[in-house]
VOBA-1610 file (N, C-alpha, C; in pm, whole numbers, padded with zeros to 5 digits, always signed):
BEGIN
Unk-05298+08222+17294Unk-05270+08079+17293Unk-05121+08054+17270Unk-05057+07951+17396Unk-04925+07963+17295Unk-04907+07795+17297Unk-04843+07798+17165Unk-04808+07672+17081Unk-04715+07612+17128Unk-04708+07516+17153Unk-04619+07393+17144Unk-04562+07315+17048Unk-04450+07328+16995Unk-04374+07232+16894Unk-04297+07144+16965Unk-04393+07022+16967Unk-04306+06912+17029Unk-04176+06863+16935Unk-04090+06754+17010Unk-04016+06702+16909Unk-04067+06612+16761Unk-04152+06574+16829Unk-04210+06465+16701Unk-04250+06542+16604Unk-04331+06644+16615Unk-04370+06720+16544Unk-04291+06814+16477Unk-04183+06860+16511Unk-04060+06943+16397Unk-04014+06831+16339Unk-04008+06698+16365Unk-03932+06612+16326Unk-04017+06534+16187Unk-04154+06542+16187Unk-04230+06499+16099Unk-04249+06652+15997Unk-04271+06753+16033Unk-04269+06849+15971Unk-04124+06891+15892Unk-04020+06853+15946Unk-03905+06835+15893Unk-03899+06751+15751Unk-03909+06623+15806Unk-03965+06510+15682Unk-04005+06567+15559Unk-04120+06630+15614Unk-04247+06685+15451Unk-04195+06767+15407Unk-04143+06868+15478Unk-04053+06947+15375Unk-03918+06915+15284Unk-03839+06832+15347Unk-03754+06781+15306Unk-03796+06679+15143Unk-03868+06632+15186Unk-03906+06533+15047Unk-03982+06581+14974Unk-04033+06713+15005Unk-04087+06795+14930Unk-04038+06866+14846Unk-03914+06942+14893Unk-03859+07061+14819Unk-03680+07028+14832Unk-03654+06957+14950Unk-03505+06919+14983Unk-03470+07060+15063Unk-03506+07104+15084Unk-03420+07258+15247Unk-03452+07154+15308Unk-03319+07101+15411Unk-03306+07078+15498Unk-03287+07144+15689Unk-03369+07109+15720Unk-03455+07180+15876Unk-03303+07126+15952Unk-03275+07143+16021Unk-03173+07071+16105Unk-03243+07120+16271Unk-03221+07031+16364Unk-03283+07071+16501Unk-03203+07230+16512Unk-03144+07295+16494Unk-03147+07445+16495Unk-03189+07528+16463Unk-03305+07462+16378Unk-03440+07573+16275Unk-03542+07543+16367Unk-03561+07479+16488Unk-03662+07435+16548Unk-03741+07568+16561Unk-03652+07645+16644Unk-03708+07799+16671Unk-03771+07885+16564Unk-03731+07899+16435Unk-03756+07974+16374Unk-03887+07889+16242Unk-03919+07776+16303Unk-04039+07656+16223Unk-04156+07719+16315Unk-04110+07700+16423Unk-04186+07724+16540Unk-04250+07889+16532Unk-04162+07952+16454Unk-04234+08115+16493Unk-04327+08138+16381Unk-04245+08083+16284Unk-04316+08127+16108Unk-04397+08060+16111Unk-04415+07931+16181Unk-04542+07834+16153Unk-04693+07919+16243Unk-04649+07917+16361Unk-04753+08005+16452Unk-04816+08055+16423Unk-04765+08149+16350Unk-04860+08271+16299Unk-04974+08197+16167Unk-04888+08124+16095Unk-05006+08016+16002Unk-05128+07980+16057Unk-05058+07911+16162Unk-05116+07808+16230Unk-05300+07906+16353Unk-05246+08019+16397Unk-05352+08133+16444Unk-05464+08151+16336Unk-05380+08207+16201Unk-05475+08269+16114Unk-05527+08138+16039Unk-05493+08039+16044Unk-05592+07912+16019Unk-05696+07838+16107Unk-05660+07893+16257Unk-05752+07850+16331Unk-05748+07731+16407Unk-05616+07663+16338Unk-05551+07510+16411Unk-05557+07498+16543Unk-05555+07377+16627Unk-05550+07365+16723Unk-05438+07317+16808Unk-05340+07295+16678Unk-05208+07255+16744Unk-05138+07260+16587Unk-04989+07224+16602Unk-04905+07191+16480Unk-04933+07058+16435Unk-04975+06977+16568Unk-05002+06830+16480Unk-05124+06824+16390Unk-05230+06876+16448Unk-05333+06926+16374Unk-05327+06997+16203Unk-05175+07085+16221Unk-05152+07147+16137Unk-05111+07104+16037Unk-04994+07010+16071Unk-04912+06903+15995Unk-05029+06806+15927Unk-05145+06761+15985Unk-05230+06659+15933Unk-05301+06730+15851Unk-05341+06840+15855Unk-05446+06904+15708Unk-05300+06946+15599Unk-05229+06997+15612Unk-05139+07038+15489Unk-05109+06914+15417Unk-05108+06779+15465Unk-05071+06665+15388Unk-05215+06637+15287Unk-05339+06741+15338Unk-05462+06628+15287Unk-05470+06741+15089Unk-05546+06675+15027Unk-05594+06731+14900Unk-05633+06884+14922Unk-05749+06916+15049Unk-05793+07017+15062Unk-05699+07136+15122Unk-05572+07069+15136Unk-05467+07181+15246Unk-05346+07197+15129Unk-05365+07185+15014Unk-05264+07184+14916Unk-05255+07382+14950Unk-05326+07426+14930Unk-05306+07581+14913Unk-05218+07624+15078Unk-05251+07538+15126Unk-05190+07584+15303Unk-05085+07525+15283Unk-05043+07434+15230Unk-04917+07327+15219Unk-04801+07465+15118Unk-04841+07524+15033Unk-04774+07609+14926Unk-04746+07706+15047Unk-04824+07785+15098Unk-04802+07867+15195Unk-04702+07852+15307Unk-04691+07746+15399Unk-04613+07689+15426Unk-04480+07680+15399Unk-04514+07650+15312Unk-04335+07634+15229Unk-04266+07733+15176Unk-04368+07887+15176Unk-04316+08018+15133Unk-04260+08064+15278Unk-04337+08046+15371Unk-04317+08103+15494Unk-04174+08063+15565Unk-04183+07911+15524Unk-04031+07874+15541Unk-03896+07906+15476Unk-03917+07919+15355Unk-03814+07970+15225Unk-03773+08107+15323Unk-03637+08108+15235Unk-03535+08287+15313Unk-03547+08354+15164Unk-03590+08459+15205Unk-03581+08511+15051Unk-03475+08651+15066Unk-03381+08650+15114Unk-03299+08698+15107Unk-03224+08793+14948Unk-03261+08858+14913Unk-03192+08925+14814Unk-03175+09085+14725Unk-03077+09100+14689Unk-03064+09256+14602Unk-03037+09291+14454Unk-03043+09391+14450Unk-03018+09405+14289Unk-02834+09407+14297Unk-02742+09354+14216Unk-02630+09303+14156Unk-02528+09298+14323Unk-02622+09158+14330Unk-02576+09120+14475Unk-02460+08989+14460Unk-02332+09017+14508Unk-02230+08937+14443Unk-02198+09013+14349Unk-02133+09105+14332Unk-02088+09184+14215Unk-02050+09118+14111Unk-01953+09067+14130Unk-01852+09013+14037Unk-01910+08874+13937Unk-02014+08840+14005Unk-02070+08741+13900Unk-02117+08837+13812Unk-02223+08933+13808Unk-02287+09010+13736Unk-02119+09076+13624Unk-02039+09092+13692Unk-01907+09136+13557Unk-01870+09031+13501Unk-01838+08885+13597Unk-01818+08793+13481Unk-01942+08740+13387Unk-02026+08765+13404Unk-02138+08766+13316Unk-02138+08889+13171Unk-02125+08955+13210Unk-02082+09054+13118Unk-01977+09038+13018Unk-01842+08969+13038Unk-01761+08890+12983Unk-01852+08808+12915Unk-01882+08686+12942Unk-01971+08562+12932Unk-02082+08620+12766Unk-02140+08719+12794Unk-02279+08715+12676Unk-02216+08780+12563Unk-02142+08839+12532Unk-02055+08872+12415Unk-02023+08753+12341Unk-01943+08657+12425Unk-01881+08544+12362Unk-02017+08422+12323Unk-02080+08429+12442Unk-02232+08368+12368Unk-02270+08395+12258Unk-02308+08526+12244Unk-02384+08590+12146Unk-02308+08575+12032Unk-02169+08563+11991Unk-02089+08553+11903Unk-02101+08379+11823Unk-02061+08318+11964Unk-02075+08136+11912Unk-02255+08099+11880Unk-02313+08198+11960Unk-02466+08186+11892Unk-02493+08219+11732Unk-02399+08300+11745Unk-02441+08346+11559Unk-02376+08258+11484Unk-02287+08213+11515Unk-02162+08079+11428Unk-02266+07970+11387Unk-02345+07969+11518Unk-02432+07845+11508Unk-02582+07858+11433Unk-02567+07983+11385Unk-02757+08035+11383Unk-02837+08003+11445Unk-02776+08002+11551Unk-02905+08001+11729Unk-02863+08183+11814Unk-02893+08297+11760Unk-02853+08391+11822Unk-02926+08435+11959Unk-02996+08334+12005Unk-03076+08375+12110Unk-02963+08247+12245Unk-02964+08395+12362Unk-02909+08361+12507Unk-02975+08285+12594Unk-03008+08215+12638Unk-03092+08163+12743Unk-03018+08141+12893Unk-03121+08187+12980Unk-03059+08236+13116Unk-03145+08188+13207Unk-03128+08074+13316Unk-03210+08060+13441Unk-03142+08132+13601Unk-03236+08218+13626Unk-03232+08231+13760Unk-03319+08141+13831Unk-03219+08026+13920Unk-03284+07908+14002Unk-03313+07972+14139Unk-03422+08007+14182Unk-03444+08074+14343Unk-03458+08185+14310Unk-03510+08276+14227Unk-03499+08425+14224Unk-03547+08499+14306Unk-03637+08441+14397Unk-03660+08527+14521Unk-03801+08628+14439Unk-03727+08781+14497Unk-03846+08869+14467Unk-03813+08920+14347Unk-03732+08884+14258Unk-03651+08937+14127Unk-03543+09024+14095Unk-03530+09092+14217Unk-03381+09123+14202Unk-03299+09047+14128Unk-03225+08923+14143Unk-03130+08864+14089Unk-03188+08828+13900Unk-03323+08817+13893Unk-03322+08780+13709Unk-03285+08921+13673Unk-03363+09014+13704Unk-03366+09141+13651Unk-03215+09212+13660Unk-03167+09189+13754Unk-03046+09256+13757Unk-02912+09129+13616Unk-02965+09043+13614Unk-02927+08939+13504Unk-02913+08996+13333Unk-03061+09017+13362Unk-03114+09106+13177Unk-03071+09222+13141Unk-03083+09297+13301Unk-03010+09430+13246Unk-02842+09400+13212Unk-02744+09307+13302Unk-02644+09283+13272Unk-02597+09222+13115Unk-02702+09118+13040Unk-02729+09093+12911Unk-02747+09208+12843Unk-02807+09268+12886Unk-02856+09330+12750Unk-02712+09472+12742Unk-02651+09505+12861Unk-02583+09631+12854Unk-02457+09507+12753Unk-02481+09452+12770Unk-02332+09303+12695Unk-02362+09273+12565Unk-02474+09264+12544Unk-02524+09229+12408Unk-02560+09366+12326Unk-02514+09453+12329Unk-02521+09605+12246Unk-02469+09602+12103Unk-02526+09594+12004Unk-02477+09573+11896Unk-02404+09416+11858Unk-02462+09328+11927Unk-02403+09170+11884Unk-02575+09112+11825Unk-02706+09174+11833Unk-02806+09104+11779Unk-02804+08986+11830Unk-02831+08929+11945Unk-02849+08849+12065Unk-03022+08897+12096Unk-03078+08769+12095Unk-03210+08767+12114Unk-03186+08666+12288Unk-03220+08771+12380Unk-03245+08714+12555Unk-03337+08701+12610Unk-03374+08575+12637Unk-03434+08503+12757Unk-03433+08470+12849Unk-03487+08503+12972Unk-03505+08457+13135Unk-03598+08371+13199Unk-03527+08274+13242Unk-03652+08154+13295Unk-03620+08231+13445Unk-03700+08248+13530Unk-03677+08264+13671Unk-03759+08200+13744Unk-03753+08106+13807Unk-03803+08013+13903Unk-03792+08040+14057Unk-03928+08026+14147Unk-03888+07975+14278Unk-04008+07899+14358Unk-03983+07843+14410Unk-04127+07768+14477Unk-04218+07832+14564Unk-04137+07962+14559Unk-04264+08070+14681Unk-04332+08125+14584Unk-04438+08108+14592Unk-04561+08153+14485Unk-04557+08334+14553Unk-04561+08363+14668Unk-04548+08522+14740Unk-04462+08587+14648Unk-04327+08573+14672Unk-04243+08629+14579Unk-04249+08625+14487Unk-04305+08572+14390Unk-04310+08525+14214Unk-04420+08666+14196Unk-04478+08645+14277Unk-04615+08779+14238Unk-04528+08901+14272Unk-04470+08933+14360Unk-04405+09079+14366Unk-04286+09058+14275Unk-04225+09006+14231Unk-04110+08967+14131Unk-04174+08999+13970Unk-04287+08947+13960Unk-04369+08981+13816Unk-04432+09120+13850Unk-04439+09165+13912Unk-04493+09311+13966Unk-04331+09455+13856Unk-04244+09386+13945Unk-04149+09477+13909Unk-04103+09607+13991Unk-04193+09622+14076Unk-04173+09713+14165Unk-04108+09716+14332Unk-03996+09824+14333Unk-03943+09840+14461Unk-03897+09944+14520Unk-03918+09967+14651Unk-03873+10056+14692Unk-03702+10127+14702Unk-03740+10297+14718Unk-03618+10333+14686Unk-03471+10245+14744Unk-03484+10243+14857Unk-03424+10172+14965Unk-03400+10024+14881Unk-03441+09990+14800Unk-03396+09865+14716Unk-03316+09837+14586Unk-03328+09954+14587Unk-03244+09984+14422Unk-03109+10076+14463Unk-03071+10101+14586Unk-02990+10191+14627Unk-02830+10094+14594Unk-02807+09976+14493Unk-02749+09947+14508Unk-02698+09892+14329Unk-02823+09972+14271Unk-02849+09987+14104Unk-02729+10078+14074Unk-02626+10088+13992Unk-02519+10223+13950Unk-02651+10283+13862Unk-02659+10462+13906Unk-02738+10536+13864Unk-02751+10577+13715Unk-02663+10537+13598Unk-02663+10534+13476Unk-02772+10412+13460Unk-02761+10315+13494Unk-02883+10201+13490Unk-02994+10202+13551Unk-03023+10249+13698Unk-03152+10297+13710Unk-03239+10405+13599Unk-03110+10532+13536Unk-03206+10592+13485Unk-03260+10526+13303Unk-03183+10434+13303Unk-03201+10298+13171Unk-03315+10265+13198Unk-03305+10198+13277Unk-03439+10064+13308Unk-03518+10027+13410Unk-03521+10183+13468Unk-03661+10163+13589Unk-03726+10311+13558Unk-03845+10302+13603Unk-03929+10401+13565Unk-03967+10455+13713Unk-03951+10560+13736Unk-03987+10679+13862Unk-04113+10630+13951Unk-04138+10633+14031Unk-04271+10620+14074Unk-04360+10764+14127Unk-04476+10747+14047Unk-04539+10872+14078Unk-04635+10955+14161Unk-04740+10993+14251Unk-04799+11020+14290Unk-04840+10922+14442Unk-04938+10841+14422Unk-04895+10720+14506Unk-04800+10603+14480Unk-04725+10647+14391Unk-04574+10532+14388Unk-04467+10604+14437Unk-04484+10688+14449Unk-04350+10825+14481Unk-04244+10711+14619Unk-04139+10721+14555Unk-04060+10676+14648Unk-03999+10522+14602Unk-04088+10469+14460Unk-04072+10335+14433Unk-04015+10370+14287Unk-03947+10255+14249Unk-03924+10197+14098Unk-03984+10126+14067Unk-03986+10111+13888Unk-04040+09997+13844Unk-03970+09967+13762Unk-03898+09827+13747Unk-03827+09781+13617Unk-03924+09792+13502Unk-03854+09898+13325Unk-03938+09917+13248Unk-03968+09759+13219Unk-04054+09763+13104Unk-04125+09718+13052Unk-04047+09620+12967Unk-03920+09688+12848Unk-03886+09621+12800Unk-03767+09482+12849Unk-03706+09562+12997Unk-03660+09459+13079Unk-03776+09335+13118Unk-03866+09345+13160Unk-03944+09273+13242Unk-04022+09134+13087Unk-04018+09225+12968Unk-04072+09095+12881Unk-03955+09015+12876Unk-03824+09003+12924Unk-03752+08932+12856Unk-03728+08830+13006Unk-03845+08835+13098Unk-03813+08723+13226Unk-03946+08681+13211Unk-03963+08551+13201Unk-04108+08443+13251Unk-04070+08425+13425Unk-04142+08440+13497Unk-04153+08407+13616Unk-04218+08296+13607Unk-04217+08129+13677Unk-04234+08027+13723Unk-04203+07995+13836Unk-04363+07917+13878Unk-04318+07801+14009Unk-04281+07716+13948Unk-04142+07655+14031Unk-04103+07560+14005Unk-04010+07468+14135Unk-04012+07353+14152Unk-03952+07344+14274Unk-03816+07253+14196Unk-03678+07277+14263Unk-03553+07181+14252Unk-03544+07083+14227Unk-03647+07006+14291Unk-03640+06873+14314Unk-03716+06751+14209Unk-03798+06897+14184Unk-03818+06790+13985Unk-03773+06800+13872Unk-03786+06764+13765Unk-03697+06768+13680Unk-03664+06881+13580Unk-03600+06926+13542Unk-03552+07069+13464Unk-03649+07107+13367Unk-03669+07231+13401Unk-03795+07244+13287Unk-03782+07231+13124Unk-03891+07190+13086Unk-03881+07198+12941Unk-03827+07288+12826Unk-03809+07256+12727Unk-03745+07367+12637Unk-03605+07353+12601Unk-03525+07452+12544Unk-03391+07437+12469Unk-03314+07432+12590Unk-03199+07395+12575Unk-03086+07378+12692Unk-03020+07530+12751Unk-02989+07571+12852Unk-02992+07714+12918Unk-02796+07736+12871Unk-02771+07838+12850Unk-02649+07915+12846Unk-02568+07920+13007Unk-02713+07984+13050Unk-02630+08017+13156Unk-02750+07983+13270Unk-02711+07964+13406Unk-02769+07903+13535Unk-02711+07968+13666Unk-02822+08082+13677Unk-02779+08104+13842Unk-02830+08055+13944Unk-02740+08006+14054Unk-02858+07913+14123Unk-02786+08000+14286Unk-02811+08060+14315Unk-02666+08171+14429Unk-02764+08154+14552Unk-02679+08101+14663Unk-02706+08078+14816Unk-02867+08021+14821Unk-02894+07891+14752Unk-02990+07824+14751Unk-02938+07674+14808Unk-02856+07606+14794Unk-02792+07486+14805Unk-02758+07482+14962Unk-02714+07599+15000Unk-02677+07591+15146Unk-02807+07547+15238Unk-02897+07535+15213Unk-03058+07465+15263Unk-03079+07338+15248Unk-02984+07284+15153Unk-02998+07157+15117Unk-02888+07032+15195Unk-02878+06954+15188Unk-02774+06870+15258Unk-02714+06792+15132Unk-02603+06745+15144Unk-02478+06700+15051Unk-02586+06599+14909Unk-02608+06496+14990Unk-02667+06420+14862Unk-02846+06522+14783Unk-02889+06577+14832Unk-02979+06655+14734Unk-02862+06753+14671Unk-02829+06845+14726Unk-02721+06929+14624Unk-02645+06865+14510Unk-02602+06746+14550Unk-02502+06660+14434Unk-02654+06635+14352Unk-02755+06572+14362Unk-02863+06536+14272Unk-02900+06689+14211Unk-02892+06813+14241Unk-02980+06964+14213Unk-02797+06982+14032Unk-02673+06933+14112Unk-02585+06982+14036Unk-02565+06911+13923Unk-02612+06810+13917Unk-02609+06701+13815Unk-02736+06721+13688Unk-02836+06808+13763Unk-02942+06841+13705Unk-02923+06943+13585Unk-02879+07005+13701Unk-02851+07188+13603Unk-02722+07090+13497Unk-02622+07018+13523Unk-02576+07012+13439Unk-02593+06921+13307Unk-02704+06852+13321Unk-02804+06814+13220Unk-02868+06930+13122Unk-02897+07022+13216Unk-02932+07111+13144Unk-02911+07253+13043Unk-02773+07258+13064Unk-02692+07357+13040Unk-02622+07280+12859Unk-02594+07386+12796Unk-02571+07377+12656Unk-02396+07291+12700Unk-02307+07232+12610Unk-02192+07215+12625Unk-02164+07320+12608Unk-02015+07375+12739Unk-01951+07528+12719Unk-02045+07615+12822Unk-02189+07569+12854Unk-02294+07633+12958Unk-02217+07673+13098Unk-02282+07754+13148Unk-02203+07865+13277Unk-02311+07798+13374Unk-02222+07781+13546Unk-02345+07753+13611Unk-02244+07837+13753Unk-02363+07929+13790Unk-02285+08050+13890Unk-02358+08015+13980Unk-02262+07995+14191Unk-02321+07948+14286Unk-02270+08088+14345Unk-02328+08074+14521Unk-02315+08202+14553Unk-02167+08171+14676Unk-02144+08259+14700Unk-01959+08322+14701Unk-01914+08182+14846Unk-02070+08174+14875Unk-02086+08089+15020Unk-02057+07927+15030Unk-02092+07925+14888Unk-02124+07757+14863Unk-02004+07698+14755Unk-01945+07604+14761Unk-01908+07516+14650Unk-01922+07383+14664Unk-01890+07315+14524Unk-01888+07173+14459Unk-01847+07121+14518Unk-01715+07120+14606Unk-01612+07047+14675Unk-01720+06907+14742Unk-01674+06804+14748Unk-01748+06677+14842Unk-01858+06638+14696Unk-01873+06709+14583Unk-01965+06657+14554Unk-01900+06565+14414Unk-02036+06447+14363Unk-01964+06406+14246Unk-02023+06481+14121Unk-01952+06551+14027Unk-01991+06603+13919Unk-01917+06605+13793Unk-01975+06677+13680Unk-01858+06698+13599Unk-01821+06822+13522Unk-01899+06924+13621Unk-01842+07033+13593Unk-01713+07107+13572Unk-01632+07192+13524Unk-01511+07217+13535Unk-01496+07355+13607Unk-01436+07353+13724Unk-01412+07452+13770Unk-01310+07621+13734Unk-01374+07695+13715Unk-01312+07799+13687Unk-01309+07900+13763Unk-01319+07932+13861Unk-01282+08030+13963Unk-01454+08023+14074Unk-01395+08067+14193Unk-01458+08063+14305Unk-01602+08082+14257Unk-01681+07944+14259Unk-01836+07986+14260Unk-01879+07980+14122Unk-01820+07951+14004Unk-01828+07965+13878Unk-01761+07852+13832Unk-01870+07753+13761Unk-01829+07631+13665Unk-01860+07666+13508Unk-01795+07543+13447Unk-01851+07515+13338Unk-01885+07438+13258Unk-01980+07379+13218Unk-01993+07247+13135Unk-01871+07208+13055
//
C-alpha cells in the first residue's frame, strides 16, 4: 500500500505536534513525517494519515499519540558529546559543592532536558562525581524526555561497545560493568552511577518540574526543533528554575541571540543566572 501525505494533512499533523510538544515541522520535514509515520500507520492498520491523525487526537489513541511523538523526536546522542561542556562542568561542581556547604545545602542538583537514551545524564554524574572527590557533595539527576522508547533503554543502562568508544578508558573501567556471556560486547553503567539519575517523562512545554531549584541545566541541540517564540518561552523557564548563580548549558549549535532573557552570557553555549 503506498501512502499519501497530502498537504492538509502534514499541515494539521504539524499543528498537533507543535502545540503539543513545540518541535517545529517546517514543509521540509514533510518527507521524513511521511516515512516515520508509515510505518505507524501499516502496523496500526490505518487507512490513511487522515484516518491516522483522527484516532491519535481521540482518548483511546493517547498510547498511539505518545508513540508518535517518539517516532518523530531525533534522538541523536553520545557519551561526553561536546567535550568541553563536560570540562567546564568539572570546573562548575567543586565551586558548587563548596557554596553548597557555606549554605548547608551540600547536595548538587542537575537536569538533563532531552536526554535521549542517557548518554548525556550519565556521562553528567560521572563528570560530578570525578569533581566532587573529597568535597562531600550529595548528587542528583533529573533526566527528562518525552520519548517514553528512550527513557526505558536510558533506565536500562546498557550499551553497546561501539557506544562507549568515546568513554576515556580510566572511566569506563570506573563505572561500567563488562558484559558477559549473552551481554559480551555491551556495557552497563554501574549501579552506583545509575541511582544518582531519576529518569522522567516530561515534555518542555509544561511547567518545570517540582522540587528544589536545579544548579545546573543541560538542555544541548533540543531548541533547534523549536521556533524563536517557544525557545524564548523553554529559556525563561529553565531560568525560573535554576538557583541564583545556576548554569544553563546549550549545544555548540544553538544560542540566545534574538531572544528576550536574563541570562548572563559567559562563553559560547554557556549562561548564567
Amino acid at each position: 500500500m503506498i501512502l499519501e501525505l497530502r498537504d492538509t494533512e502534514f499541515e494539521k499533523i504539524s499543528r498537533l505536534v507543535y502545540s503539543h510538544c513545540g518541535i517545529h515541522l517546517h514543509d521540509g520535514k514533510k518527507e521524513l513525517v511521511k516515512a516515520r509515520l508509515s510505518k505507524r500507520i501499516r502496523e496500526g492498520n490505518f487507512k490513511s494519515f487522515a484516518d491516522y491523525y483522527e484516532y491519535v487526537k481521540t482518548g483511546e489513541g493517547t498510547d498511539e499519540f505518545i508513540a508518535m511523538i517518539d517516532s518523530l523526536s531525533t534522538n541523536l546522542t553520545s557519551f561526553f558529546r561536546e567535550e568541553g561542556h563536560f570540562r567546564a562542568l568539572s570546573r562548575i561542581v567543586p565551586e558548587l559543592a563548596r557554596e553548597g556547604a557555606r549554605r548547608g545545602r551540600p547536595r548538587i542538583r542537575l537536569w538533563s532536558a532531552g536526554c535521549s537514551s542517557g548518554e548525556e545524564p550519565y556521562t553528567m554524574a560521572i563528570t560530578a562525581l570525578e569533581a566532587a572527590q573529597g568535597l562531600n557533595a550529595e548528587i542528583r539527576l533529573l533526566a527528562t524526555d518525552i520519548s517514553t522508547r528512550v527513557l526505558k533503554k536510558a533506565a536500562q543502562g546498557v550499551y553497546p561497545a561501539e557506544r562507549v568508544k568515546s568513554v576515556p578508558p580510566d572511566l569506563l573501567r570506573k563505572y561500567f560493568q563488562v558484559g558477559q556471556g549473552s551481554w559480551a560486547g555491551h556495557y552497563r553503567v554501574k549501579r552506583d552511577v545509575r541511582d544518582l539519575v531519576s529518569f522522567e517523562r516530561f515534555n518542555l512545554m509544561d511547567p518545570p518540574p517540582p522540587g528544589d531549584p536545579f544548579d545546573v541545566i543541560f538542555c544541548r541541540n533540543v531548541m533547534i526543533y523549536f521556533d524563536k517564540k517557544t525557545q524564548e518561552g523553554l529559556v525563561n523557564r529553565f531560568h525560573g528554575c535554576l538557583v541564583r548563580g545556576g548554569y544553563l548549558f546549550i549545544g555548540h549549535s544553538e544560542s540566545l541571540t534574538g531572544l528576550s532573557h536574563a541570562f548572563q552570557y559567559l562563553e559560547p553555549s554557556l549562561y548564567r543566572k
